[in-house]
C-alpha positions in Angstrom: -23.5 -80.9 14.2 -21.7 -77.8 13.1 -19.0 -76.9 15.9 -16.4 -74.3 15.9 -13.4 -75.1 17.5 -11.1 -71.8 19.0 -7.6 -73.2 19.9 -7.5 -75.9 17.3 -3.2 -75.8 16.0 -3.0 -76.9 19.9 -2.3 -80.2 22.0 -6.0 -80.4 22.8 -7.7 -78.6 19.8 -6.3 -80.2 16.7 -7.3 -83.6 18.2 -10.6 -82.3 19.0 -11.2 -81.2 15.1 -10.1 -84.7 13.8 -12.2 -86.4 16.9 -15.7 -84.4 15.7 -14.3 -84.9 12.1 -14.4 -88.4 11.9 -17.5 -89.0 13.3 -19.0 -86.8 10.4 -19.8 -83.7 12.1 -18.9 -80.5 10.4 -15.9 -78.9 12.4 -14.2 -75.2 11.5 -10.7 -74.7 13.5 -9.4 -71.2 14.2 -6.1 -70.8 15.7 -3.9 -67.2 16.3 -0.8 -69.9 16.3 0.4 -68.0 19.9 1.8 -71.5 21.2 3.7 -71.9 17.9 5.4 -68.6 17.9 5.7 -68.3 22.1 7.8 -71.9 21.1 10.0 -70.4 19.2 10.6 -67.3 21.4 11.3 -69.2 24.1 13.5 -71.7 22.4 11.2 -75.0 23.4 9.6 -76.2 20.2 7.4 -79.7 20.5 9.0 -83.0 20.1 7.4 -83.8 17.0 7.7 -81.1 14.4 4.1 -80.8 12.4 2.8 -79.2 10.1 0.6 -75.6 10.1 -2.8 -75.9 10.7 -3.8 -75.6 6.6 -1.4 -78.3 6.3 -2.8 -80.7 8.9 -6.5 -80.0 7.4 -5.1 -80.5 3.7 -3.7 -84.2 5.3 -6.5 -85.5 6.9 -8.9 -84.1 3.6 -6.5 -86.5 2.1 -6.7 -89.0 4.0 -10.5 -89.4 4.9 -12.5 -86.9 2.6 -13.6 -85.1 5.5 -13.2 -81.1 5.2 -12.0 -79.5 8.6 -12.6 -75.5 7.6 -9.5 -73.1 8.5 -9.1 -69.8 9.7 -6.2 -67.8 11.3 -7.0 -65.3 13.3 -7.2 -64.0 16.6 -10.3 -64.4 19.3 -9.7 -61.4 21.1 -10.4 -59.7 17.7 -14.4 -59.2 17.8 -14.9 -58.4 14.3 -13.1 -61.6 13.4 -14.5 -63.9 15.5 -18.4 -62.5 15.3 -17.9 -62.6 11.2 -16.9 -66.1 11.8 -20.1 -67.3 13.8 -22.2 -65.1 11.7 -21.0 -67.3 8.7 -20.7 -70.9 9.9 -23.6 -70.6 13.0 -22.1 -72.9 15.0 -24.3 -76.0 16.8 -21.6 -76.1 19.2 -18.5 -74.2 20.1 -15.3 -75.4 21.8 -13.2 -73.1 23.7 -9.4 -73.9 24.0 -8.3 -70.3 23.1 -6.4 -69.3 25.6 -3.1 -69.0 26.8 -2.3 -72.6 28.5 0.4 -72.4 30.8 0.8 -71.4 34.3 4.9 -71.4 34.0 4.5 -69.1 31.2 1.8 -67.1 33.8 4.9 -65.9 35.9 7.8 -65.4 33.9 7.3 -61.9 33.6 5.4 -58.8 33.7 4.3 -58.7 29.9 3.9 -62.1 30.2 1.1 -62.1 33.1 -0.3 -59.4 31.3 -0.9 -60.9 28.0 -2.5 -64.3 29.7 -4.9 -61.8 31.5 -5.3 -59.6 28.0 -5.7 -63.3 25.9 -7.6 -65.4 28.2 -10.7 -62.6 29.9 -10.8 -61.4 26.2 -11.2 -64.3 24.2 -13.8 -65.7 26.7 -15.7 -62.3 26.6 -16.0 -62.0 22.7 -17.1 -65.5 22.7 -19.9 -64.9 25.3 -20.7 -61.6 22.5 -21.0 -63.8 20.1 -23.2 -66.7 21.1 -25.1 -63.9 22.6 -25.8 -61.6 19.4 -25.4 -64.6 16.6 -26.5 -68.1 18.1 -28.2 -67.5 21.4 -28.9 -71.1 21.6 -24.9 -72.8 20.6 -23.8 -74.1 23.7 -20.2 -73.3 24.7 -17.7 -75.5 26.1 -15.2 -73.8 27.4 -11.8 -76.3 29.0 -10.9 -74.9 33.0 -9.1 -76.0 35.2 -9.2 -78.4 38.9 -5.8 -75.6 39.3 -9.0 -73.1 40.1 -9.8 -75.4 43.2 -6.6 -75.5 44.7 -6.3 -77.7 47.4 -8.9 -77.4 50.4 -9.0 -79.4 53.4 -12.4 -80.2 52.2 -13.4 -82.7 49.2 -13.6 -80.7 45.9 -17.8 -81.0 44.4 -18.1 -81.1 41.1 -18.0 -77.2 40.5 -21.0 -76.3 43.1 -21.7 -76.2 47.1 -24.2 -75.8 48.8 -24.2 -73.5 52.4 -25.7 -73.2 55.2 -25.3 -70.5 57.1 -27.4 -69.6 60.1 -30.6 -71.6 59.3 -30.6 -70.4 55.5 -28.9 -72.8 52.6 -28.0 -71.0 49.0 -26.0 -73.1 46.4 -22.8 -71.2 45.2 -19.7 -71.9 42.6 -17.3 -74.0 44.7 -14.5 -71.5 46.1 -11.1 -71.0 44.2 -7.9 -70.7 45.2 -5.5 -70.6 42.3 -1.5 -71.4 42.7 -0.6 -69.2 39.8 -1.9 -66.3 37.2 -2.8 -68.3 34.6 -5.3 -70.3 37.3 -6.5 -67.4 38.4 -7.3 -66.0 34.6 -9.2 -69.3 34.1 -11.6 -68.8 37.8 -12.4 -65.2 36.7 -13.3 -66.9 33.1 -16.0 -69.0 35.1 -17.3 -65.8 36.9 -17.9 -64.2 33.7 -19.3 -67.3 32.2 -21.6 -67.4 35.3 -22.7 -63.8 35.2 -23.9 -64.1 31.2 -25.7 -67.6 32.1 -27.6 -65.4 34.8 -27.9 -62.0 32.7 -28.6 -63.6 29.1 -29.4 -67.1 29.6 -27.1 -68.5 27.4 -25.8 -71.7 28.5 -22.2 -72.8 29.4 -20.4 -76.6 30.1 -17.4 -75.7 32.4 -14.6 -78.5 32.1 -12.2 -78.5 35.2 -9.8 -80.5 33.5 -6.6 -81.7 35.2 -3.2 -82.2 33.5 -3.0 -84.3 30.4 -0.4 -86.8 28.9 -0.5 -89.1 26.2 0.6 -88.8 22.4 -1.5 -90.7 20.3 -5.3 -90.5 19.5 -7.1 -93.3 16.8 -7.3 -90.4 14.1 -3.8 -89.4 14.4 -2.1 -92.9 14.3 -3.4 -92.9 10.4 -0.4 -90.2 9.9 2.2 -88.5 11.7 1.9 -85.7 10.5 -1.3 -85.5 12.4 0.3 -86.0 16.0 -0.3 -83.5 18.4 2.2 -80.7 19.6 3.7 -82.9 22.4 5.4 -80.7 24.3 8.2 -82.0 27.1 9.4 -78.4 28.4 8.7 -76.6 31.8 6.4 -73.9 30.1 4.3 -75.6 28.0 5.2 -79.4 28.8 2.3 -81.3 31.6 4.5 -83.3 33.9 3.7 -86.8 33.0 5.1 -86.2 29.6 8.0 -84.1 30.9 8.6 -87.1 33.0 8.7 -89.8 29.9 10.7 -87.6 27.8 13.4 -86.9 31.0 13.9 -90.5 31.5 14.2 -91.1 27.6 16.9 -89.0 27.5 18.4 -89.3 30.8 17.7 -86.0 32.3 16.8 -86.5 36.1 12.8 -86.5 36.7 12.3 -83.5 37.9 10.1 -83.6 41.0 9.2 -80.0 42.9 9.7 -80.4 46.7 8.8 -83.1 48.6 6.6 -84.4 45.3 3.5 -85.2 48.0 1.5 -82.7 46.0 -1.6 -84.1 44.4 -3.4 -83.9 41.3 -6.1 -85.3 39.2 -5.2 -86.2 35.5 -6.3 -87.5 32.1 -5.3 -88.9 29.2 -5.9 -87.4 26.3 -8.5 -90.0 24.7 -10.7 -88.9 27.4 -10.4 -85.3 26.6 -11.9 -85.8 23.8 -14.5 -87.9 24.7 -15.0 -85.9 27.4 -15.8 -82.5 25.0 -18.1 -84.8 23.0 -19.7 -86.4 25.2 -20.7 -82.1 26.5 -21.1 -81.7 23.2 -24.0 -84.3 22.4 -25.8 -83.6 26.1 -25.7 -79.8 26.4 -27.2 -77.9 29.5 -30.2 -76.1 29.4 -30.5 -72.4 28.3 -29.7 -70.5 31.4 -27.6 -73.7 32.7 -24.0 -73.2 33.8 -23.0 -76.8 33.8 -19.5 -78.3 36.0 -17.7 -81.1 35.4 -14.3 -82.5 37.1 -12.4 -83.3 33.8 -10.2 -86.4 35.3 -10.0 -90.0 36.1 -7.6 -90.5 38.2 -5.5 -89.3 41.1 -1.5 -89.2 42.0 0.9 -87.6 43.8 4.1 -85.9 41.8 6.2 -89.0 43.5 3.9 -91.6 42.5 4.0 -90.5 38.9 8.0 -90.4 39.0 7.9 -93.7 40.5 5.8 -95.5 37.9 7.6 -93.8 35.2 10.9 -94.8 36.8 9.5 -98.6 37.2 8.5 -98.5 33.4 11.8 -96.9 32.0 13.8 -99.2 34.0 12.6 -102.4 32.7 12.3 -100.7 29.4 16.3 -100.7 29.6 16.4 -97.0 30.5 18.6 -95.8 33.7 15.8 -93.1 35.3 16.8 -91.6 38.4 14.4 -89.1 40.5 15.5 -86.3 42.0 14.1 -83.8 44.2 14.4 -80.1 43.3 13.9 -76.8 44.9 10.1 -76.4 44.5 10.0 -73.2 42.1 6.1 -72.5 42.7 4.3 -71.3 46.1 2.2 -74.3 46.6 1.6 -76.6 49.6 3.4 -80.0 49.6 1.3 -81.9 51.6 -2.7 -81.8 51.8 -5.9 -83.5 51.4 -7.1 -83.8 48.2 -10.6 -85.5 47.7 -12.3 -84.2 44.1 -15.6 -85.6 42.6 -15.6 -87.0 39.4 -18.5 -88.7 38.6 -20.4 -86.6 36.2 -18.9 -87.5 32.4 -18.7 -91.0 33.8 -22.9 -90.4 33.8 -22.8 -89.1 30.8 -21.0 -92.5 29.3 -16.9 -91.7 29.5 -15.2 -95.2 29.5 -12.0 -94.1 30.9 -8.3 -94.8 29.8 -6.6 -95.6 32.9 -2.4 -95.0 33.4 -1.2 -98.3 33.2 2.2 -99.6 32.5 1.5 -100.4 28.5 0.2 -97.3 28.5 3.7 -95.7 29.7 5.2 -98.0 27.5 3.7 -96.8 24.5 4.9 -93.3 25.2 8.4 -94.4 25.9 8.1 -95.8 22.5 7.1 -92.7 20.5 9.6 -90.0 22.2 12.4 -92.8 21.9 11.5 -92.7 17.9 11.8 -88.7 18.4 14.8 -88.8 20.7 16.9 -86.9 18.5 14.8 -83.8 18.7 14.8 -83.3 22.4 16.2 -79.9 23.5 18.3 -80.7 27.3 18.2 -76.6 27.6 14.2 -76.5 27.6 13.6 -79.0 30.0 14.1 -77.3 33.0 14.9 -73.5 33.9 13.4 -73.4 37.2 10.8 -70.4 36.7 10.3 -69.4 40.0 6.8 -68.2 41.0 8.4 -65.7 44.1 
């Protein structure tokens, strides 16, 4: 299989090359290396310094004699990105291009207006260019449950169907994001939607919840290959914000009342999520949903566990209830499906306490490069 992976310097992508890599698939990464330089800019640089992309691909050629093909560049560039898939006509393309972070969303104008420029761009050009080069490549393009919200109803695994005065219809569940970035990512599936219906190209829509963990099997052979772990309020997803607080005894920092709820994922089953869509595409015309999680929690309950865990680890962890920066409800019923990559053959990596234990582990190695200052600034979304 021949896949193109957009997104591939970051926390998701450059796992995902070395995941399709290994098992002898052909993979070309392209990265624009926004999430380095927006680090930099905003003072809140990963835990783990790596190495550039070249570099990382140069390390794992050493180390397995597998070729992952890089380019720099940016998606929202057209010519770019169709010269690209007119060279390498891609099997399969993953699409992590996009600008992750709903913190970054709503720090500012030009902020808000670059993650609507980046995100409705980059997934337009890539619809363009299945559609004039490889009508046939399925895309897999990472959303969001954040496009959900949180209805008093349970959450289907991207579809409904209605009834309305004798007559049913099926329709894409309804969204209600919590912040800019969410919303970027539901008008991302509308587009998708309308070019499955117009062109008949075919589309696997992963609503993924937040993901934690550091390690994957391909980067334990180096460390150098680790992923960008990010512990900060912009780019940081709270379960690792909450390891690396309690590491380095910052107060975990829980919004509110912490009831609110959430499905997430560890980063194992990310991957073998995307492959697993990968290897069982939809059918041409198809737009395909899947609930990307495996579990459920509330903000506390993931501040208790990681408080239980610290503790008898030796660390002093206290949690503490902040000022809830984001407009957001507290309390609500939250019932998603999830049962569709399960079908598919996921074998899910539960949160357990060894689990925890092992991330305590690595950020204690990498204590020394935690920055207090990016840890919490208290964006406010009003």
């Amino acid at each position: 299989m021949r896949v193109i992976i957009l997104g591939a310097d970051g926390y998701l992508g450059w796992p995902t090359c070395m995941y399709f890599s290994a098992k002898g698939h052909e993979v070309v990464g392209i990265d624009n290396y926004f999430r380095r330089q927006a680090a930099l800019e905003l003072d809140c640089e990963p835990l783990i310094p790596t190495p550039n992309l070249t570099q990382r691909a140069r390390i794992w050629k050493e180390l397995t004699g597998r070729d992952i093909y890089v380019h720099i560049g940016d998606v929202i560039n057209y010519p770019f990105l169709k010269e690209l898939f007119e060279r390498y006509r891609p099997e399969v393309v993953v699409h992590y291009a996009e600008q992750p972070s709903a913190p970054y969303s709503m720090i500012d104008r030009d902020k808000a207006a670059f993650t609507v420029q980046n995100n409705l761009i980059s997934t337009l050009n890539v619809a363009y260019a299945v559609k004039e080069v490889v009508p046939e490549c399925p895309i897999i393009k990472i959303g969001t449950m954040g496009e959900y919200g949180t209805p008093n109803i349970d959450i289907e695994e991207g579809w409904i169907e209605i009834e309305h005065k004798g007559k049913k219809d099926k329709f894409l569940f309804p969204r209600q994001a919590s912040s800019l970035y969410h919303t970027t990512k539901i008008q991302d599936t509308d587009m998708l939607w309308f070019y499955v219906r117009t062109w008949g190209i075919r589309v696997t829509d992963l609503m993924q919840g937040p993901v934690y963990g550091i390690s994957t099997e391909e980067a334990d052979k180096d460390e150098r290959l680790m992923p960008n772990f990010h512990y900060d309020e912009i780019f940081g997803t709270i379960l690792n914000r909450f390891v690396v607080q309690a590491v380095v005894g910052h107060p975990l920092t829980v919004y509110g009342k912490g009831k609110q709820i959430r499905g997430y994922i560890n980063l194992k089953d990310t991957l073998a999520c995307v492959y697993l869509a990968a290897l069982h595409p939809p059918k041409m015309g198809e737009l395909r949903i899947f609930n990307q999680i495996t579990e459920t929690f509330s903000v506390l309950e993931l501040a208790e566990k990681v408080q239980k865990v610290g503790e008898r680890l030796g660390y002093r962890v206290e949690v503490k209830h902040y000022e809830n920066p984001r407009v957001e409800k507290e309390e609500h019923y939250y019932n998603p499906k999830y049962t569709g990559l399960r079908e598919l053959g996921l074998k899910p990596h539960f949160l357990t306490d060894n689990v925890l234990e092992k991330m305590f582990k690595v950020v204690e190695k990498y204590k020394g490069h935690i920055n207090q200052f990016a840890i919490f600034r208290g964006i406010k979304w009003k």
